[in-house]
C-alpha positions as CSV (number, residue, x, y, z in Angstrom):
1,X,-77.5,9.7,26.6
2,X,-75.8,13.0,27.0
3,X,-73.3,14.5,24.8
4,X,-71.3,14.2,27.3
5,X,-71.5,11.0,28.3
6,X,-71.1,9.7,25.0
7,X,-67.7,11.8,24.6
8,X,-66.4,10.1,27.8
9,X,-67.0,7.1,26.4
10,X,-65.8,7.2,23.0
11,X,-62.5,8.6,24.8
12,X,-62.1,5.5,27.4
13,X,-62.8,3.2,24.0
14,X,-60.1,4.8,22.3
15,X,-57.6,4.3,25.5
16,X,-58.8,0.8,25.6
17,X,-58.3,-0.1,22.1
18,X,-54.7,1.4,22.3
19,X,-54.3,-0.4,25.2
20,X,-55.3,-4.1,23.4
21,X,-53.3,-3.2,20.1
22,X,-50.3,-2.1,22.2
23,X,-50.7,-6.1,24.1
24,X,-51.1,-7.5,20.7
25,X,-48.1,-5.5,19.2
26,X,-49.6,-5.8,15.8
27,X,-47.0,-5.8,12.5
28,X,-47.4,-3.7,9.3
29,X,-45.7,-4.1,5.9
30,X,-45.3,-0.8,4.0
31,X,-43.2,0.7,1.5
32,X,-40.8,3.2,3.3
33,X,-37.8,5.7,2.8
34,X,-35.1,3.8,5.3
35,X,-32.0,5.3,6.1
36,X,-29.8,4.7,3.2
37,X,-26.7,2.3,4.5
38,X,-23.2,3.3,3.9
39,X,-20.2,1.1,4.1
40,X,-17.0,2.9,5.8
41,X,-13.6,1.2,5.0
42,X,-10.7,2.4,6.8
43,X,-6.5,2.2,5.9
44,X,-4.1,-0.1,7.8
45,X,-2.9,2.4,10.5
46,X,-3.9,4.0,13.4
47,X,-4.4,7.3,12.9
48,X,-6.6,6.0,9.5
49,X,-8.7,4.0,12.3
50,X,-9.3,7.3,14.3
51,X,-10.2,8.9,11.2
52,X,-12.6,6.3,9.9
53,X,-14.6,6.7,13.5
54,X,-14.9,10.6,12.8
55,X,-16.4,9.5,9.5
56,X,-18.8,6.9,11.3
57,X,-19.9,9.8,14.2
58,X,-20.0,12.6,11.0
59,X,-22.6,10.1,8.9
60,X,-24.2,8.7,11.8
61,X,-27.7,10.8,12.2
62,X,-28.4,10.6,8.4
63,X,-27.1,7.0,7.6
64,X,-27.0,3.4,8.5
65,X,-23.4,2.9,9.2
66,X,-21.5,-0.6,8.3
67,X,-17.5,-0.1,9.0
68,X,-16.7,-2.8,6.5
69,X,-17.0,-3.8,2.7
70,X,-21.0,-4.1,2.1
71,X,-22.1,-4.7,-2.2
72,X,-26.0,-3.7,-0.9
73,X,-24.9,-1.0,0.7
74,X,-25.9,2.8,-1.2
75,X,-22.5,3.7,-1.2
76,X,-18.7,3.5,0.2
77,X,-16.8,5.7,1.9
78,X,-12.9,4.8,2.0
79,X,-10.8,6.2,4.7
80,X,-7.1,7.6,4.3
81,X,-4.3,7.6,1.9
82,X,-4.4,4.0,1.6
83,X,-7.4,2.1,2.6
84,X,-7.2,-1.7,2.9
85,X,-8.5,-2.7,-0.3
86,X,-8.2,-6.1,-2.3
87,X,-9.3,-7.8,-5.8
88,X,-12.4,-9.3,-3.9
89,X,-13.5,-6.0,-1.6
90,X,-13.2,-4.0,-4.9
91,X,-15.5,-6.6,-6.8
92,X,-17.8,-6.1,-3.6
93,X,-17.4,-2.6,-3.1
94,X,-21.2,-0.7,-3.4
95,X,-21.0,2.5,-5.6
96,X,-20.8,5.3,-5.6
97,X,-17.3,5.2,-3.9
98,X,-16.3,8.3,-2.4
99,X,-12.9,9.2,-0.4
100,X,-12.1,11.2,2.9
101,X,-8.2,12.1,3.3
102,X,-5.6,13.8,5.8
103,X,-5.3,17.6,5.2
104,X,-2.6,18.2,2.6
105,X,-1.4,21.0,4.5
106,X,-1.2,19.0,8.0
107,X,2.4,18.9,9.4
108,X,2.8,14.8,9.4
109,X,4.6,11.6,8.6
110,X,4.0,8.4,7.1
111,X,5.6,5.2,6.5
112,X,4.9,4.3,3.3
113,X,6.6,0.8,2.8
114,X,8.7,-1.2,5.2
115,X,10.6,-4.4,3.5
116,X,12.0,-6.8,5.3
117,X,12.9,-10.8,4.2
118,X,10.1,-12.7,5.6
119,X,12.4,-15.8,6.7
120,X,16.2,-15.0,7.5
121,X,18.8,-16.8,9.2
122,X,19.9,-16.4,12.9
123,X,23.2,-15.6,12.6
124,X,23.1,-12.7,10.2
125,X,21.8,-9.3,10.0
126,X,18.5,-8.6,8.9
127,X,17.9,-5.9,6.3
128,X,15.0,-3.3,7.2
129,X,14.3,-0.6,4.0
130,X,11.7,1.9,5.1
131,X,9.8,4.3,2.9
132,X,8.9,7.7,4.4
133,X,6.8,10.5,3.8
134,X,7.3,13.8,5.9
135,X,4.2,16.5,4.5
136,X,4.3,20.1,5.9
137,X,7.9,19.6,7.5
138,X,10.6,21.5,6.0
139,X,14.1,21.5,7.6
140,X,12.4,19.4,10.3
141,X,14.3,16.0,11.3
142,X,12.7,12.6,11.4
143,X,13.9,10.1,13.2
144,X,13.4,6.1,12.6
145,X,13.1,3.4,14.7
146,X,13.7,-0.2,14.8
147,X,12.4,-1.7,17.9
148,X,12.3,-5.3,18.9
149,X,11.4,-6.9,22.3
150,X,10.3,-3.4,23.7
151,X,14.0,-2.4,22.9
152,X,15.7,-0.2,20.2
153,X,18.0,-2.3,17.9
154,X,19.1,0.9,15.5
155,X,18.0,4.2,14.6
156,X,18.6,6.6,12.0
157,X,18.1,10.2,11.6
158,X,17.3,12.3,8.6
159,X,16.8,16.3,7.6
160,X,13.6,17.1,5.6
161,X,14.8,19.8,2.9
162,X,10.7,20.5,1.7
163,X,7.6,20.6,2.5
164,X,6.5,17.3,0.9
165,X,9.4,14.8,0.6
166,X,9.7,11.3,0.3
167,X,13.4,9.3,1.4
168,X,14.6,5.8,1.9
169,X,16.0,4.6,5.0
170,X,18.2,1.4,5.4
171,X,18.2,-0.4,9.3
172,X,19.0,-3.6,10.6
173,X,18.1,-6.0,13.1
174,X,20.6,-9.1,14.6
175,X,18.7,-11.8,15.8
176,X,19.3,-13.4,19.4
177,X,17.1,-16.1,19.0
178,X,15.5,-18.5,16.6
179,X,11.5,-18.1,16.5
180,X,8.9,-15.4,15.7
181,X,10.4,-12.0,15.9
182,X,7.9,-9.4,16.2
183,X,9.7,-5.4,14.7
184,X,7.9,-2.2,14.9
185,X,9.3,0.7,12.6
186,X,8.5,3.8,14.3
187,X,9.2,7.6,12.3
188,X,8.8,10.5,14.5
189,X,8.6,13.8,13.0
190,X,10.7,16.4,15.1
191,X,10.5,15.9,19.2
192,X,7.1,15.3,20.2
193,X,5.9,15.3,16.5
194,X,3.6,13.5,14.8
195,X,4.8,9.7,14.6
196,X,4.1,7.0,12.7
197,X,4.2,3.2,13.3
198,X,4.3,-0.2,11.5
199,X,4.2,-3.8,12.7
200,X,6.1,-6.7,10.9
201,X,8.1,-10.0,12.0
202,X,10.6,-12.3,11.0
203,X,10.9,-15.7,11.0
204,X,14.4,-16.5,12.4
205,X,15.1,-20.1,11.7
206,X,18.4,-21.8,12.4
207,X,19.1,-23.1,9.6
208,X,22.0,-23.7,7.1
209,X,22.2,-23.8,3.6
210,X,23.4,-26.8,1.9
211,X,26.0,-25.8,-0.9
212,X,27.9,-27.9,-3.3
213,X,31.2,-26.6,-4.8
214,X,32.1,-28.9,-7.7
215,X,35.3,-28.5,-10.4
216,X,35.4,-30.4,-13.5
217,X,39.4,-29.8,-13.0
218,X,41.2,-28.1,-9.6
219,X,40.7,-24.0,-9.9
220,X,42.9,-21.8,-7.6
221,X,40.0,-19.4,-7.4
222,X,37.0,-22.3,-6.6
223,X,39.4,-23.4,-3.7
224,X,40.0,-20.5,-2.1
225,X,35.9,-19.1,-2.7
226,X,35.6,-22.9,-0.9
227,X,37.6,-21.6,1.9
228,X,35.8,-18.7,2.7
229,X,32.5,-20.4,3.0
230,X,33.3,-23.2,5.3
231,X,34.6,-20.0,7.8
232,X,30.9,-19.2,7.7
233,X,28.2,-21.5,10.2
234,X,25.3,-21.0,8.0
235,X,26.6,-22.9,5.4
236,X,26.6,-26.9,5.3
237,X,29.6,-27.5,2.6
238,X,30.2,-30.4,0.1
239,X,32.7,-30.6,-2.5
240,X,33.9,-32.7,-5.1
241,X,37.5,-31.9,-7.3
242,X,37.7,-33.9,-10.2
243,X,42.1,-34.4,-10.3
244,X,43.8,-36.4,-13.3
245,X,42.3,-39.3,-14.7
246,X,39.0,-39.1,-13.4
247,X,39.9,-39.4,-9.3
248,X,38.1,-37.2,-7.6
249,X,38.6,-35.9,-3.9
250,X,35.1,-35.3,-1.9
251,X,34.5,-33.7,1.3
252,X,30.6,-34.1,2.8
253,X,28.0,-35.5,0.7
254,X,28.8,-34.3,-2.9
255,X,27.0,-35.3,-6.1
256,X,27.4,-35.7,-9.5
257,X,25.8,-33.0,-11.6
258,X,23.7,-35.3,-13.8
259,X,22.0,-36.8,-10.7
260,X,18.8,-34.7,-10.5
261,X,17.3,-36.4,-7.4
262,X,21.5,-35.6,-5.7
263,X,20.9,-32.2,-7.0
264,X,17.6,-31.5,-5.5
265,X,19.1,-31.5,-1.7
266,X,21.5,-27.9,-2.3
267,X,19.9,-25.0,-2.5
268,X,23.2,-23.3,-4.7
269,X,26.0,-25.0,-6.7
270,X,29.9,-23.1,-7.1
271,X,31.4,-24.3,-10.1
272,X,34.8,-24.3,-10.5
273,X,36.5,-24.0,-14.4
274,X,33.1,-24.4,-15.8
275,X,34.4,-23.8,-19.3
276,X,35.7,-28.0,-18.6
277,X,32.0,-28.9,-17.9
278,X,30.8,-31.5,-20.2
279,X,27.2,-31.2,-22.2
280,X,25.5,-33.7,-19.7
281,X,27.0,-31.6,-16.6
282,X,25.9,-28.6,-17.9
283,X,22.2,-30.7,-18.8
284,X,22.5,-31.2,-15.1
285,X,23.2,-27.7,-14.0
286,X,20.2,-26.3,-16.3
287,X,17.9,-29.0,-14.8
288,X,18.9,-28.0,-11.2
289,X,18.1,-24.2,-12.6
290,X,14.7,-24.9,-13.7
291,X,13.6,-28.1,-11.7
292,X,14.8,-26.9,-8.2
293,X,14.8,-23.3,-9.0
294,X,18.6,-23.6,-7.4
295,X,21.3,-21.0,-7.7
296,X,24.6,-21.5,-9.8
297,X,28.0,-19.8,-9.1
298,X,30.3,-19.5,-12.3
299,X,34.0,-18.8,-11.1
300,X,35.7,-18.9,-14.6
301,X,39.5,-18.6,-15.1
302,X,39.3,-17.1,-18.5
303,X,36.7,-16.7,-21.1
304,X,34.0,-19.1,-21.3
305,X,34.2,-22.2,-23.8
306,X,32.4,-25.1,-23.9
307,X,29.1,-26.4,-23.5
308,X,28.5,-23.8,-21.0
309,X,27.9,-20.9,-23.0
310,X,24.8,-22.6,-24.0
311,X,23.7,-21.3,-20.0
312,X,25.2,-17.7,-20.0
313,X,23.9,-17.1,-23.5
314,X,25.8,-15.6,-26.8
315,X,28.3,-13.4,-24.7
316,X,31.4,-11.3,-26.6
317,X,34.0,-11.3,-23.5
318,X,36.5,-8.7,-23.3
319,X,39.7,-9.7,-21.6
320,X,41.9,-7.4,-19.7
321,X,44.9,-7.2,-17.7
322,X,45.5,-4.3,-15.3
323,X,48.8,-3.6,-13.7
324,X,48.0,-2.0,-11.1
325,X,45.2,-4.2,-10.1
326,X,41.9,-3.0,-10.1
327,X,38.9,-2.5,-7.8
328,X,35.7,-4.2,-8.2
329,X,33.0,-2.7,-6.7
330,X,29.3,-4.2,-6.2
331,X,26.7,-2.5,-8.0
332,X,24.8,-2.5,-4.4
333,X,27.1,0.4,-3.2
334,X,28.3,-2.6,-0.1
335,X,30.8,-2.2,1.4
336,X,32.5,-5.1,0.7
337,X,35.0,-4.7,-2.1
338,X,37.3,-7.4,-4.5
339,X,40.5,-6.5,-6.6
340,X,41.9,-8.5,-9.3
341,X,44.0,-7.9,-12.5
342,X,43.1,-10.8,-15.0
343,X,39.8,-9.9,-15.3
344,X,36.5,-9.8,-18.5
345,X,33.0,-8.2,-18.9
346,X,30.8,-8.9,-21.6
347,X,30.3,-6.4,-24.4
348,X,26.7,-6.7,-24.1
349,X,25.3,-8.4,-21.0
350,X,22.4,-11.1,-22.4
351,X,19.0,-10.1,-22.2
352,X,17.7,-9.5,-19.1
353,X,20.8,-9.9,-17.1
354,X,21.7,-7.7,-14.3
355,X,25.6,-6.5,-13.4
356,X,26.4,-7.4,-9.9
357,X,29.5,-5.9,-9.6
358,X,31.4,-3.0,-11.5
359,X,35.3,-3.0,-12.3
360,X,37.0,0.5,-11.6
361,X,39.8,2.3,-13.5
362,X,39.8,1.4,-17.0
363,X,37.5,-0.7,-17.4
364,X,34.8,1.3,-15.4
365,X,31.3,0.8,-16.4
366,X,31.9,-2.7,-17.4
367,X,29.5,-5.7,-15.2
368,X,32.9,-8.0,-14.1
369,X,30.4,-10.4,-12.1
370,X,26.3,-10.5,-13.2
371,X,23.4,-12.4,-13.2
372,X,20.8,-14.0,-15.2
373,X,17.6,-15.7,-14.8
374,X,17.2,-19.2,-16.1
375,X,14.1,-20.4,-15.7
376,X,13.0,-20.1,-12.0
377,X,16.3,-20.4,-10.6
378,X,19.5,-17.7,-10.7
379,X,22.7,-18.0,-12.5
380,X,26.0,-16.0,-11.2
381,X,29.2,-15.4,-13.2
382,X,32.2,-14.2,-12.2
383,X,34.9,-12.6,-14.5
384,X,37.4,-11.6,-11.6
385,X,39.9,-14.2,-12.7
386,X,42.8,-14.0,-10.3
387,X,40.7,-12.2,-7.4
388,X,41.9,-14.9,-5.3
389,X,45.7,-13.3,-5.6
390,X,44.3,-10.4,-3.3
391,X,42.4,-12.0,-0.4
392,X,44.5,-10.0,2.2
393,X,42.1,-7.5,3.9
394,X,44.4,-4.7,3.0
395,X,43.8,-5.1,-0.4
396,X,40.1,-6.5,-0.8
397,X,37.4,-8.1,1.6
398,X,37.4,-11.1,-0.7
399,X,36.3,-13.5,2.1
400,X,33.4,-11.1,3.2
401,X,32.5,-10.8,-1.0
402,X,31.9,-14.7,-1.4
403,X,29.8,-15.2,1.8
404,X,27.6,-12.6,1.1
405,X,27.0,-13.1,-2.6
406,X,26.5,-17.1,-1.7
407,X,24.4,-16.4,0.9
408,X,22.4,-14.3,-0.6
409,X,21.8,-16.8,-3.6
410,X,21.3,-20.1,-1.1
411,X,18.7,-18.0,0.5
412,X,16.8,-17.2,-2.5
413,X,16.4,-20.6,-3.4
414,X,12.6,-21.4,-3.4
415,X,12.0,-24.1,-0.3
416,X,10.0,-26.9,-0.9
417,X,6.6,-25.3,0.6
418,X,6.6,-21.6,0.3
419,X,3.6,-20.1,2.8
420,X,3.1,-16.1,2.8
421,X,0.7,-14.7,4.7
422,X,-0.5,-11.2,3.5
423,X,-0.4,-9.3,6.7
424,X,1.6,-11.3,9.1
425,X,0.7,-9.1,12.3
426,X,-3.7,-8.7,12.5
427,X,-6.0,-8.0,15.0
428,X,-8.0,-10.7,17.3
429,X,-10.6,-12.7,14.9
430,X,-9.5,-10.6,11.5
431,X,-9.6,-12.3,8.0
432,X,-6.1,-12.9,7.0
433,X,-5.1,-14.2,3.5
434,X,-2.3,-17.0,3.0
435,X,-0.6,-18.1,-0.1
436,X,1.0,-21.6,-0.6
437,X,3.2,-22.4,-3.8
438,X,4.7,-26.6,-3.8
439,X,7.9,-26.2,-5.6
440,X,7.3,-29.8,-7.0
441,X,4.2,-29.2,-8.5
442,X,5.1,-25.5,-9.5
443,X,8.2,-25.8,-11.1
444,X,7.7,-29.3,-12.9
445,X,5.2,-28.4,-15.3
446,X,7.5,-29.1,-17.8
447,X,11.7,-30.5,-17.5
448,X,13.7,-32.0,-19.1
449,X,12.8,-35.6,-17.6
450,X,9.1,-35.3,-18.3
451,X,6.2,-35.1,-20.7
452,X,4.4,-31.4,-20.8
453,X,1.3,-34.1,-20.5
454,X,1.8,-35.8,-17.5
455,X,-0.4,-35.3,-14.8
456,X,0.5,-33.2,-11.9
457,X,-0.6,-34.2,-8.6
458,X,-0.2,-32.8,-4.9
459,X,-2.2,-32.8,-1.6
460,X,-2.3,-29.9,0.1
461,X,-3.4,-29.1,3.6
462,X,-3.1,-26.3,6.3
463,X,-4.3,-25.6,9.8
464,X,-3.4,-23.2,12.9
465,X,-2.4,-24.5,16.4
466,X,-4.6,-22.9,18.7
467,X,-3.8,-24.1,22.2
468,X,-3.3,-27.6,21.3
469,X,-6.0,-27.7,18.5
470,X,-5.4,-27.6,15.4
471,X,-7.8,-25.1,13.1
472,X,-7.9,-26.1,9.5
473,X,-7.1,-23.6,7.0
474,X,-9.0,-23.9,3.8
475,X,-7.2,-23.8,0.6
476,X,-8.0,-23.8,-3.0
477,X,-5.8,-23.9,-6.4
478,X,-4.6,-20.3,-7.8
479,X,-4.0,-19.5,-10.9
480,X,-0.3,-21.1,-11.2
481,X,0.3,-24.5,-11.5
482,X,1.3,-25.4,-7.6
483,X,-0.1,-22.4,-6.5
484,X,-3.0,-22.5,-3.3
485,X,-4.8,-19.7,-2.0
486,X,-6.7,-19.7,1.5
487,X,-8.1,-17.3,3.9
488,X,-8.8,-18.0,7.6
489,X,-10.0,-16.1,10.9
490,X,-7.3,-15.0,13.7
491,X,-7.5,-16.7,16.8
492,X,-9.5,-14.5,19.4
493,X,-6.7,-14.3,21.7
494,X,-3.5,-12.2,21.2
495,X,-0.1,-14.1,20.7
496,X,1.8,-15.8,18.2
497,X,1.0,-18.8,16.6
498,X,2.3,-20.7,13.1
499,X,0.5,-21.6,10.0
500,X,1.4,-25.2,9.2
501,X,1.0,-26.7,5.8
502,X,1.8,-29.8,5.0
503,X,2.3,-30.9,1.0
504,X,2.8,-34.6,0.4
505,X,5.9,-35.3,2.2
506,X,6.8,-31.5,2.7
507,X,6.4,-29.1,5.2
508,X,5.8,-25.6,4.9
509,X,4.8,-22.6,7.7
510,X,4.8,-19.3,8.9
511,X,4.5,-17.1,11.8
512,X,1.3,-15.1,13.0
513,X,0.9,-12.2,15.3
514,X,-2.5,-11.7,16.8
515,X,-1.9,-8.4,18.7
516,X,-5.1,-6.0,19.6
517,X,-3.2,-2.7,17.8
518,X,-1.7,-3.2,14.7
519,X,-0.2,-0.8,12.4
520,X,0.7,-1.2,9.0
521,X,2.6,1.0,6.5
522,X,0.7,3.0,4.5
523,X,1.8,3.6,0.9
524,X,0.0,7.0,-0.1
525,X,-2.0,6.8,-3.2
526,X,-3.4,10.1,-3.1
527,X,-3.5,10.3,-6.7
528,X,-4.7,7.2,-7.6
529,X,-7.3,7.2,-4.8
530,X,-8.5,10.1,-6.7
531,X,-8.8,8.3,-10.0
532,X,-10.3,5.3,-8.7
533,X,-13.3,7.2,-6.6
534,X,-13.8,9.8,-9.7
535,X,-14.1,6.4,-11.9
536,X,-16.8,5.0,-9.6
537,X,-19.1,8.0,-9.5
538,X,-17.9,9.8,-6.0
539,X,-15.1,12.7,-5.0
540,X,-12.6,13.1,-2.9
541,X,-12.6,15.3,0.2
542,X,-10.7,16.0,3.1
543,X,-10.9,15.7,6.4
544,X,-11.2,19.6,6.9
545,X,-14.5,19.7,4.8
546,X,-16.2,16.1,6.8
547,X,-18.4,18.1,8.1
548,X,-20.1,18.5,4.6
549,X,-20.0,14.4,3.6
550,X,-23.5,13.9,5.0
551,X,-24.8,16.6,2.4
552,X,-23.0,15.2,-0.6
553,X,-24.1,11.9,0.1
554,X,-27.4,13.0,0.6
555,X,-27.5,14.5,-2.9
556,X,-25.7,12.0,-4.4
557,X,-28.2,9.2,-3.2
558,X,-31.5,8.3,-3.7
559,X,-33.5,7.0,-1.1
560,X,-34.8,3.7,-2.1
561,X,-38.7,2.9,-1.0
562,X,-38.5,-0.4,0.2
563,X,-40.9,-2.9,1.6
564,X,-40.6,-2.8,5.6
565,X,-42.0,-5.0,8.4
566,X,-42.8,-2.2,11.1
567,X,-44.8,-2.1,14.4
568,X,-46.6,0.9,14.8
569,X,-47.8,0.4,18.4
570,X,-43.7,0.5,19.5
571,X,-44.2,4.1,18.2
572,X,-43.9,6.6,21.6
573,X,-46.4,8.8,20.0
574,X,-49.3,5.9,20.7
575,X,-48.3,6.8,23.9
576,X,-49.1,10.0,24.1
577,X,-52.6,9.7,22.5
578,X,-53.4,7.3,24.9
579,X,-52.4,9.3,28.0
580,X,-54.8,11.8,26.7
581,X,-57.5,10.1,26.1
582,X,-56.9,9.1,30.0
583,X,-56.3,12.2,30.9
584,X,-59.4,13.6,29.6
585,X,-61.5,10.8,30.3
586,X,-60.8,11.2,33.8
587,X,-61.0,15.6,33.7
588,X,-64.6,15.1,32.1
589,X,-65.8,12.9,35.0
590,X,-64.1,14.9,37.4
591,X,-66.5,17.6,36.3
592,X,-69.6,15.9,36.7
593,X,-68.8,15.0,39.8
594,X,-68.5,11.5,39.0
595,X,-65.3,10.9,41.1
């Protein structure tokens, strides 16, 4: 056989055999350099989002790319000023960490923090305090926006004096209706500038706060504080004035202070001449502090005496009268304003107490009306003595004063179920993080009525309505006593649903906003960011220099030889060999004449 021949031969056997192992698809194990995997995690707003997918394109050709929290990952790349990081994603977070940022010298704004009550009352306005950020602006204005319903409910506009300034901005937002309300705070550098946006909601609940004014004796200023809060709908109002000889006249559904389980219903008590409170009132009132967590009002008519000093604490009072009378101011900067001239101040407020309002004239820079802590609940007194001789507008907005400071005390009363969800407003299918605390179980551990030993019980449970179904939430205990924590998908579909938990015979929930672009504020940790890649092995870069992350990554990282199932024979270059072999197979025969 020629040499020929036997060349034509060996050439169709080699095609052929291609051929069979290509139809068998054979697969190999072997230790190979993969592309090392790097996990991208991106900040909470938009423009962090459009940043993070500039990352993935820049890393793409050299990496594996996984745009979430990965611990077998090679490294981490976090994305912004603030990426969206939490105790578990850090404990998860592969190392090295590195960092890209904005441009420091980029003309831009950011909304740093945005707080807002998550529950308030529909018939009062809403307080919005926004954080901003202006970078590269200097004499530039920045206007910020409150929106709600597609519509803008109030807008403020500020000058930026430098180049890198942070200000505070205060808006506000009057419901319309009770439900969900979804806000957006939008800061706009300039006209046409760069803008910022963040998503929250409030739930607006028509509710009203039950309050119980009680006096151990009749006080002018406990009846007319009375007064004003029965002009205001968001209260529900019970009293009960003890007169001579132990009658007492009632309105609503009063209770007696030593009557825990009466107590428990009001979310703040207005005492009355609390320096006449007996020791088992006063037991009463500390139990309702502690038990409930409730709120107590103090509105003496001279110094304190009595068993009640054992709540306010050691206090030196200082008694004054002013003629003229005198302003007192809140310490709030309000606007609402009370006058009196019988008036006292403690020498030295108690530990940890905090003024609430300041006295003008001479006796400026004394607390006239503060507040301590006892316990878990909030205790209010009130040294304007004869305020109630100036209600007239012209003089004070003593009416306007009371509401306000009641309200804001009956609203700070824990509920019975307290449910937070971490970010309110997610995207379709993201993991969102809820937070339960039972005020029973959380605030009982030990009272006044029970052992430190005795067991404490609850049952706990929480789900989503998702068109008509109900999707359970799981929850486990925290690390407080009546504390739950839980974690559970969005629905797939945008909307608004409610978190429901139910805890023995209580019922807790909260609104959620499944929206498919979401914005959240942004707090900029540049600094810190810094710290906390430097002390997990990476740097810091920004977005000007991306360009060179690939090549710090790829010296920064080893490639690990790993075992790897692989199929050669999916390989184009078989392909080419055996199109060759074909090829010149077929030329050889062609020259023999043997086609």
């Amino acid at each position: 056989m020629s040499r020929d021949a036997l060349l034509r031969y060996a050439l169709r056997g080699t095609a052929i055999a291609i051929a069979v192992a290509a139809a068998i698809d054979p697969a190999v194990t072997s230790q190979r350099n993969a592309k090392p995997e790097i996990s991208v995690i991106a900040g909470q707003s938009v423009r962090d989002s459009t940043l993070a997918a500039s990352v993935e394109h820049a890393l793409a050709k050299n990496f594996t790319v996984l745009p979430a929290s990965f611990a077998r990952a090679s490294a981490t790349v976090l994305v912004g000023t603030a990426p969206r990081l939490d105790d578990a994603s850090i404990a998860d977070l592969a190392l090295p960490a590195f960092a890209v940022t904005p441009d420091t010298n980029a003309t831009q704004i950011s909304i740093e923090q945005v707080t807002v009550p998550s529950v308030a009352p529909l018939d009062a306005r809403v307080p919005v305090a926004v954080r901003v950020r202006a970078n590269g602006a200097a004499n530039a204005s920045v206007a910020i926006t409150l929106a709600a319903s597609g519509g803008t409910v109030d807008q403020i506009v500020k000058r930026v004096a430098n180049n890198n300034q942070e200000f505070d901005a205060s808006l506000s937002y009057l419901p319309t209706a009770a439900g969900a309300a979804p806000l957006h705070v939008v800061a706009t550098l300039g006209v046409g500038g760069d803008s910022a946006r963040a998503d929250l909601v409030v739930d607006v609940r028509d509710t009203r706060w039950p309050v119980l004014f009680y006096d151990p004796h009749p006080s002018w200023m406990s009846t007319f504080v009375r007064r004003a809060a029965e002009r205001d709908r968001r209260f529900v109002i019970s009293s009960r004035v003890v007169t001579t000889n132990g009658i007492a006249t009632e309105t609503g559904q009063p209770s007696q202070l030593d009557d825990a389980a009466g107590l428990s219903r009001f979310d703040a008590i207005v005492i009355g001449a609390p320096d006449a409170l007996t020791d088992a009132e006063v037991r009463g009132l500390e139990m309702f502090l502690r038990e409930r967590g409730g709120r107590v009002v103090l509105l003496f008519d001279a110094p304190a005496t009595g068993p009640i000093r054992r709540l306010i604490g050691p206090v030196e009072w200082i008694a004054k009268t002013e003629n003229p009378s005198v302003l007192i101011v809140p310490a709030d900067a309000d606007s609402t304003r009370l006058r009196a001239s019988a008036l006292a101040w403690p020498r030295t407020l108690p530990q940890g107490a905090q003024p609430l309002a300041w006295a003008t004239n001479a006796a400026s820079g004394h607390a006239t009306v503060w507040q301590s802590a006892v316990g878990a609940g909030n205790i209010v007194v009130s040294g304007a003595f004869d305020s109630w001789r100036y209600r007239d507008a012209s003089s004070s907005t003593f009416t306007q004063y009371w509401q306000t400071l009641i309200a804001n005390e009956a609203s700070a009363a824990p509920p019975a179920v307290s449910v937070r969800i971490a970010r309110p407003v997610v995207q379709p299918g993201e993991r969102g993080d809820v937070t339960v605390i039972v005020r029973k179980a959380a605030l009982r551990t030990t009272t006044l009525l029970q052992s430190p030993s005795t067991p404490i019980q609850s049952t706990v449970s929480a789900s989503i309505d998702v068109d008509g179904k109900q999707t359970s939430v799981a929850l486990w205990p925290a690390s407080g006593v009546g504390e739950f924590r839980g974690e559970f998908r969005a629905p797939q579909t945008p909307g608004t649903y409610r978190l429901v938990v139910a805890a023995d015979s209580e019922i807790g929930e909260a609104p959620l906003i499944v929206a498919n672009v979401v914005s959240a504020a942004t707090p900029s940790d540049k600094d810190l960011l810094r710290a906390f890649v430097a002390s997990r092995g990476g740097q810091t870069i920004v977005v000007s220099e991306l360009a060179g992350l690939p090549a710090i990554l790829t010296r920064s990282l080893r490639p690990a030889a790993r075992a790897e199932l692989w199929h050669p024979m999916r390989s184009t270059w078989w392909l080419v060999v055996f199109i060759a072999a074909l090829s010149a197979e077929w030329w050889m025969r062609r020259r023999r004449g043997l086609l």
